[in-house]
PDB file of N, CA, C and O in Angstrom, chain B, residues numbered from 101:
ATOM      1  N   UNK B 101      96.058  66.574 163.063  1.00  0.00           N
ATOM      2  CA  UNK B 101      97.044  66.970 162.089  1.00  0.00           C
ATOM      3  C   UNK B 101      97.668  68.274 162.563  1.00  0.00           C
ATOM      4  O   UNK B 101      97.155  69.366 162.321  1.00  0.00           O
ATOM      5  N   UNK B 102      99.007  68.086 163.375  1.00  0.00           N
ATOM      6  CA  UNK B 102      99.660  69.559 163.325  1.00  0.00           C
ATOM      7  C   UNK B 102      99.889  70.492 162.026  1.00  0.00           C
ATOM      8  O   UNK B 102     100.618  69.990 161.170  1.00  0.00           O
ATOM      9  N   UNK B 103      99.282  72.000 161.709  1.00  0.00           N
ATOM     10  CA  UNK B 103      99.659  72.569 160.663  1.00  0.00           C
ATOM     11  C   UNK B 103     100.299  73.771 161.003  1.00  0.00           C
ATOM     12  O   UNK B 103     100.404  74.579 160.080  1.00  0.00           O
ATOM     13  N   UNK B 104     100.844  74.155 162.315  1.00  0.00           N
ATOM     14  CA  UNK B 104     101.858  74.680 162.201  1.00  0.00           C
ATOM     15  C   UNK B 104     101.103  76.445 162.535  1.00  0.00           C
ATOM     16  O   UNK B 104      99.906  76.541 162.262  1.00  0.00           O
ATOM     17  N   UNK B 105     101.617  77.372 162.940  1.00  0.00           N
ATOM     18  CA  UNK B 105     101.656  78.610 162.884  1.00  0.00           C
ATOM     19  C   UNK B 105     100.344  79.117 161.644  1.00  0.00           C
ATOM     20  O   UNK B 105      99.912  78.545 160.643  1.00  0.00           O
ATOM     21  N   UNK B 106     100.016  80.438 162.288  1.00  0.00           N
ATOM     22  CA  UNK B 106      98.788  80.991 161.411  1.00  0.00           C
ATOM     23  C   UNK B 106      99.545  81.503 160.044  1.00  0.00           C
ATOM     24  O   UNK B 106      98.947  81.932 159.057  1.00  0.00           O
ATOM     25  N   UNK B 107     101.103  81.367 160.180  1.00  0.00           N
ATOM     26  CA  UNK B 107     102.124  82.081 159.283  1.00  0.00           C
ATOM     27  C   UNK B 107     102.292  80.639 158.451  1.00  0.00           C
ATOM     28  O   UNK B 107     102.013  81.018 157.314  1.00  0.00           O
ATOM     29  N   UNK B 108     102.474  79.747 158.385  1.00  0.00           N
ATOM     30  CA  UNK B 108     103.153  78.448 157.843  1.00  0.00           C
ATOM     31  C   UNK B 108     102.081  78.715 156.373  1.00  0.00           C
ATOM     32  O   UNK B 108     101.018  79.334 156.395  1.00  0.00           O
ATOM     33  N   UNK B 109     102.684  78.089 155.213  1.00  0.00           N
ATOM     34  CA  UNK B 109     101.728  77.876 154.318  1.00  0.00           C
ATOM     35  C   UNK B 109     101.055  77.098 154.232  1.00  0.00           C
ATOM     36  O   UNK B 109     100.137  77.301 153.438  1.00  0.00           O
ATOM     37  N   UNK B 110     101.073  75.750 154.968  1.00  0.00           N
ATOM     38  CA  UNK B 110     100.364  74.735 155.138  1.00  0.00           C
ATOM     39  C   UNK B 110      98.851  75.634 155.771  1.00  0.00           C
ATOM     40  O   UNK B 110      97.694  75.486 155.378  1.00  0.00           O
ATOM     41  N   UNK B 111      99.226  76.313 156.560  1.00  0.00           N
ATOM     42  CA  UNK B 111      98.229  76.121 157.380  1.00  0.00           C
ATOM     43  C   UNK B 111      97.145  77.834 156.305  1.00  0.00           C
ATOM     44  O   UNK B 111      95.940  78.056 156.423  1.00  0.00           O
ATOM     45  N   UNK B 112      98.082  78.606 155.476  1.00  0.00           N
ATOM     46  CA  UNK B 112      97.197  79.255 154.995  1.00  0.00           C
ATOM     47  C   UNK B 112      96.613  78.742 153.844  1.00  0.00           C
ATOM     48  O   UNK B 112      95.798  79.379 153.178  1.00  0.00           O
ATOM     49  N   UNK B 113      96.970  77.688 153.597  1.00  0.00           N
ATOM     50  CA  UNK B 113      96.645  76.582 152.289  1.00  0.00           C
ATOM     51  C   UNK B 113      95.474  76.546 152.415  1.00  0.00           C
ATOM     52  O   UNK B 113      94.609  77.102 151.739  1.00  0.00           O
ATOM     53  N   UNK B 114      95.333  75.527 153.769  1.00  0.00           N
ATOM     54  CA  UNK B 114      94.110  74.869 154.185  1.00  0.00           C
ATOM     55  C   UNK B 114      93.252  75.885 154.544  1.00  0.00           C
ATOM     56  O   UNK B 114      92.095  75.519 154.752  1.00  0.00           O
ATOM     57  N   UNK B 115      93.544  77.321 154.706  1.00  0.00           N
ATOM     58  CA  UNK B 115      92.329  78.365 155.261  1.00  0.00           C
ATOM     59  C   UNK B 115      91.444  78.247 153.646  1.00  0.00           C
ATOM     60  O   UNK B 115      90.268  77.916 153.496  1.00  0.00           O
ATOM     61  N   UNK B 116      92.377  78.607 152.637  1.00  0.00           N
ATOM     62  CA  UNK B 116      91.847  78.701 151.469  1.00  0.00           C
ATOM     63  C   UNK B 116      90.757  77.834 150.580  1.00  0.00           C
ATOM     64  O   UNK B 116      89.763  78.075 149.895  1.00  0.00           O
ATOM     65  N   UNK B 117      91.452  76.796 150.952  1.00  0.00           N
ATOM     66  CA  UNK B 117      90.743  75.291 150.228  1.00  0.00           C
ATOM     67  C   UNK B 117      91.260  74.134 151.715  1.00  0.00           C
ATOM     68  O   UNK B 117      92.368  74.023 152.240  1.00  0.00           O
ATOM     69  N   UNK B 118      89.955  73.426 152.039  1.00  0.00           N
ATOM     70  CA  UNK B 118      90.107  72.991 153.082  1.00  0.00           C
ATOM     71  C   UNK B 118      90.298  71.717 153.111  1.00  0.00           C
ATOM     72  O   UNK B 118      90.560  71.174 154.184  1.00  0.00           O
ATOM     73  N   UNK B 119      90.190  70.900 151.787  1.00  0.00           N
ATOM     74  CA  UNK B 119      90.268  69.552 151.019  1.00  0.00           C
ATOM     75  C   UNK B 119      91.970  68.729 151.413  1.00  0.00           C
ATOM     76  O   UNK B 119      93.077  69.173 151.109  1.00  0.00           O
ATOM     77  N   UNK B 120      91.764  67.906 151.892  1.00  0.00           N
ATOM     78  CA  UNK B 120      93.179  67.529 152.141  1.00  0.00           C
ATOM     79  C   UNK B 120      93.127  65.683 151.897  1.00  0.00           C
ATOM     80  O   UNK B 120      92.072  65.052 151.952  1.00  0.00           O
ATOM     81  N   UNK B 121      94.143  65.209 151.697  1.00  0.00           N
ATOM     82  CA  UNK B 121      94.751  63.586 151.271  1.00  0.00           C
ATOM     83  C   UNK B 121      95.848  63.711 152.425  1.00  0.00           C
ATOM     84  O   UNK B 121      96.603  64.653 152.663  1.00  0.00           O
ATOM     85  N   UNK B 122      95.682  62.211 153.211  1.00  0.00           N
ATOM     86  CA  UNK B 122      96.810  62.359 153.909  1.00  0.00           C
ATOM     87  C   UNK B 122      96.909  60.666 153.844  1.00  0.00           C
ATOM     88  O   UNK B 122      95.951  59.927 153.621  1.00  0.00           O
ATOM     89  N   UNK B 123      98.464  60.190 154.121  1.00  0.00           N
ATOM     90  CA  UNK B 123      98.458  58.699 153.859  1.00  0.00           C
ATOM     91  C   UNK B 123      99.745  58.141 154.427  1.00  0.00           C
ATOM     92  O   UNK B 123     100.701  58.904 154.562  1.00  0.00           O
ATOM     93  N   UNK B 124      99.863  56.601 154.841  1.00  0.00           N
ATOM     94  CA  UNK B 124     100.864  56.384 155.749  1.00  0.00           C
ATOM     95  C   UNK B 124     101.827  56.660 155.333  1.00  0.00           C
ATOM     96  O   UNK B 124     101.580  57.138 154.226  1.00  0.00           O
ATOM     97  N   UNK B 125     103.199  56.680 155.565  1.00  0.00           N
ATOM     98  CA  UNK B 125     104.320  56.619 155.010  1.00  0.00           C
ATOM     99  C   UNK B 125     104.965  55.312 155.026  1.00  0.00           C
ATOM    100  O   UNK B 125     105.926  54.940 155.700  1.00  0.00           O
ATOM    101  N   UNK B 126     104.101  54.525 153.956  1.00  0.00           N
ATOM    102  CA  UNK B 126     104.679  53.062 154.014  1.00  0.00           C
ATOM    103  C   UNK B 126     103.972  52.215 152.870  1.00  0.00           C
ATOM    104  O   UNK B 126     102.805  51.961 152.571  1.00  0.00           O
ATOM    105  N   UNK B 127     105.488  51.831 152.268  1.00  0.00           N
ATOM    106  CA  UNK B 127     104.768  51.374 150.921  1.00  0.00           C
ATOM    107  C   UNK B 127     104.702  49.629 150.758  1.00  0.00           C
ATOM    108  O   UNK B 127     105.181  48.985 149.824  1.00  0.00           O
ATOM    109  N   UNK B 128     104.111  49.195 151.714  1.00  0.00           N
ATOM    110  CA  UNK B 128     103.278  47.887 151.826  1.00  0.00           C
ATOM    111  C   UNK B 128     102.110  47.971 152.272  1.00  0.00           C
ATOM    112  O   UNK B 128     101.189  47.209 151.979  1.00  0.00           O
ATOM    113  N   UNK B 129     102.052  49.003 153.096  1.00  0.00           N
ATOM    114  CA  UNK B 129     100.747  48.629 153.939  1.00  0.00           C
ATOM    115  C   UNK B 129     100.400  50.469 153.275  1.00  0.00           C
ATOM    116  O   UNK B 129     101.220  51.375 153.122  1.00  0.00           O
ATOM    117  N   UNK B 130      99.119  50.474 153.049  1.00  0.00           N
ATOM    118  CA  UNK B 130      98.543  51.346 152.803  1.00  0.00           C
ATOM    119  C   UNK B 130      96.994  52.264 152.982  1.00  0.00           C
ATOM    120  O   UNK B 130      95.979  51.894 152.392  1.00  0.00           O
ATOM    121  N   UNK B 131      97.014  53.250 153.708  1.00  0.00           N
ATOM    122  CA  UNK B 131      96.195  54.171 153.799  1.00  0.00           C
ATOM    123  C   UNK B 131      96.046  55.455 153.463  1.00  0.00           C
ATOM    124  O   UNK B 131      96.879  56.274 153.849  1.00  0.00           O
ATOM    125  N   UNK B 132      94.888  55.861 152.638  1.00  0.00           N
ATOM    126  CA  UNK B 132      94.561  56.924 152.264  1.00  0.00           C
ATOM    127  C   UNK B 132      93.115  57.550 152.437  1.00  0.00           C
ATOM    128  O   UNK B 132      92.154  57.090 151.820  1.00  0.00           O
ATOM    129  N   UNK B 133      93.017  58.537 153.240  1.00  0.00           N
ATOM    130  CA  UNK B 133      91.926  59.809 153.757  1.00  0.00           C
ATOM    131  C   UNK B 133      92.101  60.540 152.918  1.00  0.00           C
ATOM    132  O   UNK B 133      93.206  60.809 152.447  1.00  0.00           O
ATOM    133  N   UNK B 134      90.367  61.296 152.354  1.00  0.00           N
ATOM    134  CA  UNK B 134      90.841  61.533 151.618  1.00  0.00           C
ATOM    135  C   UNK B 134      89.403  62.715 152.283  1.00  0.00           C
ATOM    136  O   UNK B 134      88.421  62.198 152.816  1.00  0.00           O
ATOM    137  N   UNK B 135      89.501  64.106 152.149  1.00  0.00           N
ATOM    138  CA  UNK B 135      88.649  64.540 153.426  1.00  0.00           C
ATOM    139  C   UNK B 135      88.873  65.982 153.352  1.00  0.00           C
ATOM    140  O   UNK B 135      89.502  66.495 152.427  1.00  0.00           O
ATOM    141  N   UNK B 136      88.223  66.815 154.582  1.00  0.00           N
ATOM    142  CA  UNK B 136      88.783  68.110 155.128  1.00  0.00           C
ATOM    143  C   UNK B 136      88.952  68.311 155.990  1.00  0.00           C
ATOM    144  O   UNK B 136      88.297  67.755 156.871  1.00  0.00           O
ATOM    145  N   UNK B 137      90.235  69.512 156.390  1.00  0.00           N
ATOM    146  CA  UNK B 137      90.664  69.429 157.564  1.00  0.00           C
ATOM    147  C   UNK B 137      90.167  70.569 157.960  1.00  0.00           C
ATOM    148  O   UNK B 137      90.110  71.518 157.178  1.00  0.00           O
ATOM    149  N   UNK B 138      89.658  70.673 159.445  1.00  0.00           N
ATOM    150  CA  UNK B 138      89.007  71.754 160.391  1.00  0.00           C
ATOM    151  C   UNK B 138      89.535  71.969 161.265  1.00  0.00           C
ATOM    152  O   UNK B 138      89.794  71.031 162.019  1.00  0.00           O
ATOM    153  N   UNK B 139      90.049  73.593 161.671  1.00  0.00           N
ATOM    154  CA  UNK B 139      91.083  74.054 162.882  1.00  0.00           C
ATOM    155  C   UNK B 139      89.968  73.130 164.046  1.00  0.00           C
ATOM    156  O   UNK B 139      88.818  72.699 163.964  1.00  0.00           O
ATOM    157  N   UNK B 140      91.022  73.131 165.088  1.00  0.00           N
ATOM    158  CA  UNK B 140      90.613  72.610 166.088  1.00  0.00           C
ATOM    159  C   UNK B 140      91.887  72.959 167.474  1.00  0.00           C
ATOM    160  O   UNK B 140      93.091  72.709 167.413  1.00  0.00           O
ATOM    161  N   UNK B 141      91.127  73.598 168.650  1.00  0.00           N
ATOM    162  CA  UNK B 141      92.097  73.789 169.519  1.00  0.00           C
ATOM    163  C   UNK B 141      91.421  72.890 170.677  1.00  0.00           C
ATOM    164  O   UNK B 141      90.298  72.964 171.175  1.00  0.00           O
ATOM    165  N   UNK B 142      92.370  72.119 170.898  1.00  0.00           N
ATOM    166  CA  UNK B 142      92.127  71.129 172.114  1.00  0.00           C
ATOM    167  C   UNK B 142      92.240  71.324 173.368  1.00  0.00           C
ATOM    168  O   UNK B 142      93.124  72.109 173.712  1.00  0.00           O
ATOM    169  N   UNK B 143      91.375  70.665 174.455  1.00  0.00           N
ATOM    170  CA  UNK B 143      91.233  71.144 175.823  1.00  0.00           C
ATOM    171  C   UNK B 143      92.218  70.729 176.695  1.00  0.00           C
ATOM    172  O   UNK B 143      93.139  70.970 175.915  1.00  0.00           O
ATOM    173  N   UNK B 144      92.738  70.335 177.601  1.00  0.00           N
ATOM    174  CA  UNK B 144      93.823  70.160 178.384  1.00  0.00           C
ATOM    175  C   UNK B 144      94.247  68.857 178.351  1.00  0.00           C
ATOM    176  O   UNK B 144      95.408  68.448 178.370  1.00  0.00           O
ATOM    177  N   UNK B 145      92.968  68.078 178.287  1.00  0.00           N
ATOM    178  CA  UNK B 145      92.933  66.711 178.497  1.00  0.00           C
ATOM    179  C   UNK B 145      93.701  65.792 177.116  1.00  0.00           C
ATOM    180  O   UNK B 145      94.502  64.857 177.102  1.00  0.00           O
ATOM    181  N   UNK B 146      93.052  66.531 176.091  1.00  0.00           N
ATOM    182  CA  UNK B 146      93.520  66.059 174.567  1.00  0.00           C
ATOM    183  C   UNK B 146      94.796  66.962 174.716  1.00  0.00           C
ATOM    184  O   UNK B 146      95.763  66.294 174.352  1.00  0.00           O
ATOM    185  N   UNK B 147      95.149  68.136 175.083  1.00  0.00           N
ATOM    186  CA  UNK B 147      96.458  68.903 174.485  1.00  0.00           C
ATOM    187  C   UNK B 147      97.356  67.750 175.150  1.00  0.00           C
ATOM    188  O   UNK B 147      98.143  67.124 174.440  1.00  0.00           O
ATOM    189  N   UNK B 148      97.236  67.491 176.440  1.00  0.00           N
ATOM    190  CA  UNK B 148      98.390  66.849 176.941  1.00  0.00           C
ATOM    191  C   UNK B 148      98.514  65.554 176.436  1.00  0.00           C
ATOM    192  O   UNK B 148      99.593  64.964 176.377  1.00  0.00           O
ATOM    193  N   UNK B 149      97.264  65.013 176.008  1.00  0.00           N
ATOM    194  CA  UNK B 149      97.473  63.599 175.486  1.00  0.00           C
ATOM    195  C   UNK B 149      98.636  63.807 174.079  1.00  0.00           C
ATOM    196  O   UNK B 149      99.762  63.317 173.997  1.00  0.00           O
ATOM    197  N   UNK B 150      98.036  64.558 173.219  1.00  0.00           N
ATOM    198  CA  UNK B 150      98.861  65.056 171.882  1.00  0.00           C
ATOM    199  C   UNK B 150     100.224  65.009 171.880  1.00  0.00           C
ATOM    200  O   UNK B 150     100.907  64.327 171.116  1.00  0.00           O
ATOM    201  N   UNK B 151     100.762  66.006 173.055  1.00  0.00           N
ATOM    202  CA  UNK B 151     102.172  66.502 173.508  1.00  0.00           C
ATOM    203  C   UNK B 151     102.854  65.238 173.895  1.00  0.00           C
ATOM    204  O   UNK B 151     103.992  64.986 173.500  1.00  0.00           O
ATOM    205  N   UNK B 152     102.129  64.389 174.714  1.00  0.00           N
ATOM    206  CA  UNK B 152     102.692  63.073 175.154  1.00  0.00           C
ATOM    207  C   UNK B 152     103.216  62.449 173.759  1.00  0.00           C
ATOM    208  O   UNK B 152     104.435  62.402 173.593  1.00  0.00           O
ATOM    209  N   UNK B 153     102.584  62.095 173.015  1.00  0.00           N
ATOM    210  CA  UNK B 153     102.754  61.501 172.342  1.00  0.00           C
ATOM    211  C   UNK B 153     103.440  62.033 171.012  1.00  0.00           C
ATOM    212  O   UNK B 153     103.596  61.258 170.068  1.00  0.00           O
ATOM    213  N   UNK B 154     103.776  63.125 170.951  1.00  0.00           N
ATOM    214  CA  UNK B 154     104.404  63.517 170.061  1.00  0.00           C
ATOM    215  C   UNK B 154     105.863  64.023 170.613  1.00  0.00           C
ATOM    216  O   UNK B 154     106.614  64.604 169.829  1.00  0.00           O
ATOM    217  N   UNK B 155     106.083  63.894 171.379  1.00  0.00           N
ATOM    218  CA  UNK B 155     107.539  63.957 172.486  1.00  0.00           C
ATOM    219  C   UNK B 155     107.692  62.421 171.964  1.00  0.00           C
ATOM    220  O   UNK B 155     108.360  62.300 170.936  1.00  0.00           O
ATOM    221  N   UNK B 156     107.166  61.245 172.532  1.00  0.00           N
ATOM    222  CA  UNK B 156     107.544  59.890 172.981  1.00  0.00           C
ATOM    223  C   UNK B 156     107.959  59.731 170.837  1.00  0.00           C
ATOM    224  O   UNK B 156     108.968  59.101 170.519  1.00  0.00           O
ATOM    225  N   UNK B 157     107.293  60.199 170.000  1.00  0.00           N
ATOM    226  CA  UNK B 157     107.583  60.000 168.757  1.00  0.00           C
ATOM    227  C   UNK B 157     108.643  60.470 168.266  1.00  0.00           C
ATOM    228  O   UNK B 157     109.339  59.880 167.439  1.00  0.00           O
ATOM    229  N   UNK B 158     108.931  61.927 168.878  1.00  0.00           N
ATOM    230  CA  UNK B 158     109.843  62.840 168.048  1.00  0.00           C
ATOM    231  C   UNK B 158     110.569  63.466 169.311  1.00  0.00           C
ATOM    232  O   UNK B 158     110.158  64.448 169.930  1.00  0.00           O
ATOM    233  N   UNK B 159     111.972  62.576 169.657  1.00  0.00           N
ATOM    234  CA  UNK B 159     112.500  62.606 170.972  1.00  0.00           C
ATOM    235  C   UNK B 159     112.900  64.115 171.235  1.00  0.00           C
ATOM    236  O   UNK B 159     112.613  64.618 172.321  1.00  0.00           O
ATOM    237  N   UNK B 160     113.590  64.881 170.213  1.00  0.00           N
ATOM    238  CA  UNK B 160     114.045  66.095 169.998  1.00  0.00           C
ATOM    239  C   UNK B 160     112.619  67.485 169.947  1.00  0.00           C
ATOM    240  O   UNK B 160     112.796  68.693 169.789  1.00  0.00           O
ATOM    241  N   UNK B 161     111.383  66.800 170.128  1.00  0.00           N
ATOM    242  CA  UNK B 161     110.258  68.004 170.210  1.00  0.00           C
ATOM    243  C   UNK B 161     109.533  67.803 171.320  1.00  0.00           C
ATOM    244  O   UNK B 161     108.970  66.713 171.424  1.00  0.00           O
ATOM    245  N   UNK B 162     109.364  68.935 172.538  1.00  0.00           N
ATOM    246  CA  UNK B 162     108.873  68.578 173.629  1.00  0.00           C
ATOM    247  C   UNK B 162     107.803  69.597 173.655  1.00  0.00           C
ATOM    248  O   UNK B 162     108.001  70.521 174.444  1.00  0.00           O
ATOM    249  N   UNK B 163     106.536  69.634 172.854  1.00  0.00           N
ATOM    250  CA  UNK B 163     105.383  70.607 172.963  1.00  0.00           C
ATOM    251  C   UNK B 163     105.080  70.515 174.441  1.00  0.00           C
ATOM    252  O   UNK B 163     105.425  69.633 175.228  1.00  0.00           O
ATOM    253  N   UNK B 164     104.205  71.849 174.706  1.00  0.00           N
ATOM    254  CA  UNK B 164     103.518  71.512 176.023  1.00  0.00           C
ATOM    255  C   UNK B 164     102.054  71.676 175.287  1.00  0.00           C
ATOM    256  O   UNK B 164     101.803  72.139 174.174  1.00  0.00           O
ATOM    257  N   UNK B 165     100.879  70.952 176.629  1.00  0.00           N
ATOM    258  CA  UNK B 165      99.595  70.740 176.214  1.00  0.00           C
ATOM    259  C   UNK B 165      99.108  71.961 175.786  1.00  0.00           C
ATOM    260  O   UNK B 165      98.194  71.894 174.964  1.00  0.00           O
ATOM    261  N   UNK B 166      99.636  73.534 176.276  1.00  0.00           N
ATOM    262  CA  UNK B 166      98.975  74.547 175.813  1.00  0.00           C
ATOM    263  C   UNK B 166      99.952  74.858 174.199  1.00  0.00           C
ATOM    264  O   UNK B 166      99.961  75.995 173.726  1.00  0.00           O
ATOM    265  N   UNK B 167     100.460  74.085 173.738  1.00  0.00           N
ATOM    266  CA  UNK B 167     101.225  75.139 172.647  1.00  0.00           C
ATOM    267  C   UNK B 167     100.186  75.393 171.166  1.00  0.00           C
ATOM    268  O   UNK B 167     100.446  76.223 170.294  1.00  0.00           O
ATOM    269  N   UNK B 168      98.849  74.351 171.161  1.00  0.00           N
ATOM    270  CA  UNK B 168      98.105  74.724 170.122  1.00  0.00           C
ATOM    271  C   UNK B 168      96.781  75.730 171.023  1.00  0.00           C
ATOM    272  O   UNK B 168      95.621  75.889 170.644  1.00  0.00           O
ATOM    273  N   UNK B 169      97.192  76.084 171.823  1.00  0.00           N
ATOM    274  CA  UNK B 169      95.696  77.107 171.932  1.00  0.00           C
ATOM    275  C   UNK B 169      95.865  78.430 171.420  1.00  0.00           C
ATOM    276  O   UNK B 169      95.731  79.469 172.067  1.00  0.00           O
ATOM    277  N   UNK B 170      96.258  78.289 169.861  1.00  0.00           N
ATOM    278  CA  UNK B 170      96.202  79.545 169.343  1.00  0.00           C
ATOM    279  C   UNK B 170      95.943  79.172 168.038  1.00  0.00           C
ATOM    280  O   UNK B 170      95.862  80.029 167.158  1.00  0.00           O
ATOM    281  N   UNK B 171      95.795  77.919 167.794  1.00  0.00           N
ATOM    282  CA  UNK B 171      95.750  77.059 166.478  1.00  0.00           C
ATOM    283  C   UNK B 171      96.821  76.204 166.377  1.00  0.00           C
ATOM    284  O   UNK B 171      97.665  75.938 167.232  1.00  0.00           O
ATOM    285  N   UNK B 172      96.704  75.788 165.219  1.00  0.00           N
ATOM    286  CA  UNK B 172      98.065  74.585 164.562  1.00  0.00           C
ATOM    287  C   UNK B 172      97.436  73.203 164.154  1.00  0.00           C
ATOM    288  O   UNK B 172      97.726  72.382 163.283  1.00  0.00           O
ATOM    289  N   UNK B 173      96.437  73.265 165.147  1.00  0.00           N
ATOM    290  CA  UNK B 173      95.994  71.753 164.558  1.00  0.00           C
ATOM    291  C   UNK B 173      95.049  71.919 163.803  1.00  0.00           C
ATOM    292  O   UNK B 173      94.506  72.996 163.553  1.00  0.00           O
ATOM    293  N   UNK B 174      94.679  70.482 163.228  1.00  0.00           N
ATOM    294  CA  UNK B 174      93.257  70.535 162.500  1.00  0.00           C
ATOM    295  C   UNK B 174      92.609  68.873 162.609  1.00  0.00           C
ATOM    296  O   UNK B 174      93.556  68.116 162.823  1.00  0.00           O
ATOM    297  N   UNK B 175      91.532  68.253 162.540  1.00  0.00           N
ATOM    298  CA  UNK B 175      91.023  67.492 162.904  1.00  0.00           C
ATOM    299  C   UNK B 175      90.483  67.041 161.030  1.00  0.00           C
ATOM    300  O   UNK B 175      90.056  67.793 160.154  1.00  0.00           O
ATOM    301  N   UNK B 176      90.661  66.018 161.008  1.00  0.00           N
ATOM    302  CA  UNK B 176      90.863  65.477 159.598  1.00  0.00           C
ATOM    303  C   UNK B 176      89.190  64.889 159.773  1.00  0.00           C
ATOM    304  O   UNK B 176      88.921  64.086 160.667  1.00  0.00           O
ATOM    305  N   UNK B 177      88.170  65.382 158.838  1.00  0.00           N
ATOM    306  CA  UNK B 177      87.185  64.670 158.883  1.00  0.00           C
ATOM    307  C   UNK B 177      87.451  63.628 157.015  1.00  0.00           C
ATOM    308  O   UNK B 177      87.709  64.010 155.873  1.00  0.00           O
ATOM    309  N   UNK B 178      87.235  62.450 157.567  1.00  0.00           N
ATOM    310  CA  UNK B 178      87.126  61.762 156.369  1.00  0.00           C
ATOM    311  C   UNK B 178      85.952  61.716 155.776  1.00  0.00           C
ATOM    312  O   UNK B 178      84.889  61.709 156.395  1.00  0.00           O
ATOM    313  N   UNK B 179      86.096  61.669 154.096  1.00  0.00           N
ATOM    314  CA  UNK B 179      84.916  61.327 153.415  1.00  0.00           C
ATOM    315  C   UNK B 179      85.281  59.913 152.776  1.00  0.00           C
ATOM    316  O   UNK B 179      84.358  59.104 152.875  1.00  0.00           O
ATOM    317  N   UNK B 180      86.456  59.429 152.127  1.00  0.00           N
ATOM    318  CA  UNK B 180      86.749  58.580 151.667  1.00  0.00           C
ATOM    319  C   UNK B 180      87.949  57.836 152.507  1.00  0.00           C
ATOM    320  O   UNK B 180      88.760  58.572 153.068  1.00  0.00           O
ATOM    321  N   UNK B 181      88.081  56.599 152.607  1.00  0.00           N
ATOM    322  CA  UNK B 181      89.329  55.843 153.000  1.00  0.00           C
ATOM    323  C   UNK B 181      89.493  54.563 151.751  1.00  0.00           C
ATOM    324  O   UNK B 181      88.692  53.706 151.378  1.00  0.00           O
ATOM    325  N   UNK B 182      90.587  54.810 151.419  1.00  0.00           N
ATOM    326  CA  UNK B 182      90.965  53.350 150.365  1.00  0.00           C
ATOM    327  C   UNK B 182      92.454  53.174 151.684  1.00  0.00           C
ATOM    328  O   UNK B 182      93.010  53.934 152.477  1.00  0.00           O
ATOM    329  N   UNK B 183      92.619  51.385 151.187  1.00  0.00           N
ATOM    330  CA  UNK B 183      93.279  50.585 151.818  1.00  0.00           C
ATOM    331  C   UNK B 183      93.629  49.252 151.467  1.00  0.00           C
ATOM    332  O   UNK B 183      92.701  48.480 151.227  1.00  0.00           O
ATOM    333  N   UNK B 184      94.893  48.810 151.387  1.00  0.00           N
ATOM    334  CA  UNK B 184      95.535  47.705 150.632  1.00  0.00           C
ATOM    335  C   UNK B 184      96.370  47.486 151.339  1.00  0.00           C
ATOM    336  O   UNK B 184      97.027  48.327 151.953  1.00  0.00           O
ATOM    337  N   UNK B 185      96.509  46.142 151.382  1.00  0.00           N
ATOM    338  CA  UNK B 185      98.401  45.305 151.800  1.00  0.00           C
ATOM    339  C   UNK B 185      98.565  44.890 150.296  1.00  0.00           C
ATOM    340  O   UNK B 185      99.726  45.210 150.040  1.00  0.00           O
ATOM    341  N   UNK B 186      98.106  44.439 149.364  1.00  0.00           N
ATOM    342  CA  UNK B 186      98.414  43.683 147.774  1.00  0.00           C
ATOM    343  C   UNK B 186      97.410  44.115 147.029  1.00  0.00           C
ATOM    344  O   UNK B 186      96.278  43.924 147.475  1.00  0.00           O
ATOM    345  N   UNK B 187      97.538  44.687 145.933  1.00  0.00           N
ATOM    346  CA  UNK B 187      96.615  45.020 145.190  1.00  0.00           C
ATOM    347  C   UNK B 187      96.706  43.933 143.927  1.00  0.00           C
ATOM    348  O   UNK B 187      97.746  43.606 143.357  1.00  0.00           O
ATOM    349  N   UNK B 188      95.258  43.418 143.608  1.00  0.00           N
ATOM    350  CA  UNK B 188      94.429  44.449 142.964  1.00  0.00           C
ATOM    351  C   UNK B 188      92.996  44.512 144.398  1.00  0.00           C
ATOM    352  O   UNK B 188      91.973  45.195 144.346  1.00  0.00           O
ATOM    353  N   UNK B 189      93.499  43.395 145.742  1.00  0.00           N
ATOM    354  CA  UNK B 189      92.127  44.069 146.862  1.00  0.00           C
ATOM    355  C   UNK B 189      92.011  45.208 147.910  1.00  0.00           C
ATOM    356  O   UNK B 189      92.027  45.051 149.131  1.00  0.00           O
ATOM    357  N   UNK B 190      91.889  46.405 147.225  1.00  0.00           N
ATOM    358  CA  UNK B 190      91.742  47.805 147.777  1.00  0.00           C
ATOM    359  C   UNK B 190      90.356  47.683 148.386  1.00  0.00           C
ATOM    360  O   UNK B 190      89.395  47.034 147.974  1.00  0.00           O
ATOM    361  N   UNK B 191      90.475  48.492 149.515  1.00  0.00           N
ATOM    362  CA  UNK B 191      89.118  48.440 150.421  1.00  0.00           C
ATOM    363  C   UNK B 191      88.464  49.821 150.399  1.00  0.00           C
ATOM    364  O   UNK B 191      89.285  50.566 150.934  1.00  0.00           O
ATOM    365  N   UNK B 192      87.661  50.347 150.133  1.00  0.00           N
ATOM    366  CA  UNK B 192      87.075  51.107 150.483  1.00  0.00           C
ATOM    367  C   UNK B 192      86.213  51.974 151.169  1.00  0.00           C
ATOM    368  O   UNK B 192      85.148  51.876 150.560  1.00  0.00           O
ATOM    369  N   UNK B 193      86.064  52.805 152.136  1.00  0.00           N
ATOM    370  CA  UNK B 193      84.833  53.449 153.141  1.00  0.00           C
ATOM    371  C   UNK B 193      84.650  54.652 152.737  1.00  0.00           C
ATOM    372  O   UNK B 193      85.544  55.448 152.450  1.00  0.00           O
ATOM    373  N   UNK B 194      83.296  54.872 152.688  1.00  0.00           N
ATOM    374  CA  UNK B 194      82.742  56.141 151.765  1.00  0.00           C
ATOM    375  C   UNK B 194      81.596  56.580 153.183  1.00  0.00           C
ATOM    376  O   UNK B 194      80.808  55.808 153.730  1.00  0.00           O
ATOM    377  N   UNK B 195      81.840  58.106 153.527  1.00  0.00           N
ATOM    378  CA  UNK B 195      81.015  58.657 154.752  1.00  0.00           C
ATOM    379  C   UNK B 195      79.941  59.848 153.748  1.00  0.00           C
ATOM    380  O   UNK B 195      79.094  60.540 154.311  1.00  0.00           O
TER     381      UNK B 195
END
């Protein structure tokens, strides 16, 4: 999860209360984490994987593998996942 600068409020949110919901952006198919998020600065191998793939997503943003070694990210540990294509059969995983 990119959160941005030690300045962003996102990211002084999460210093405060570390509890976070995050979920697809798509209203057929559905996922929801429901969890906390923990800074995390990644090693060369993951930074560049990240950057790759967030260039190939977002043609106009070209991170390099070092741009979170000062923070920004955070690593979403789940406690709960619910999940549906049609409700009323929601799925559930509880850690």
């Amino acid at each position: 999860l990119e959160i941005g600068s030690p300045a962003t409020a996102k990211s002084r949110n999460l210093k405060g209360n570390a509890e976070i919901q995050i979920h697809l952006d798509d209203v057929d198919d559905v996922v929801i984490v429901r969890g906390s998020a923990e800074p995390v600065v990644p090693g060369p191998s993951l930074g560049g994987a990240i950057a790759s793939a967030m260039a190939a997503k977002y043609p106009d943003y070209n991170p390099k593998p070092t741009d979170w070694d000062n923070g920004g990210l955070a690593r979403v540990v789940p406690r709960t996942i619910l999940a549906w294509r049609a409700m009323p059969t929601a799925t559930r995983w509880r850690w």
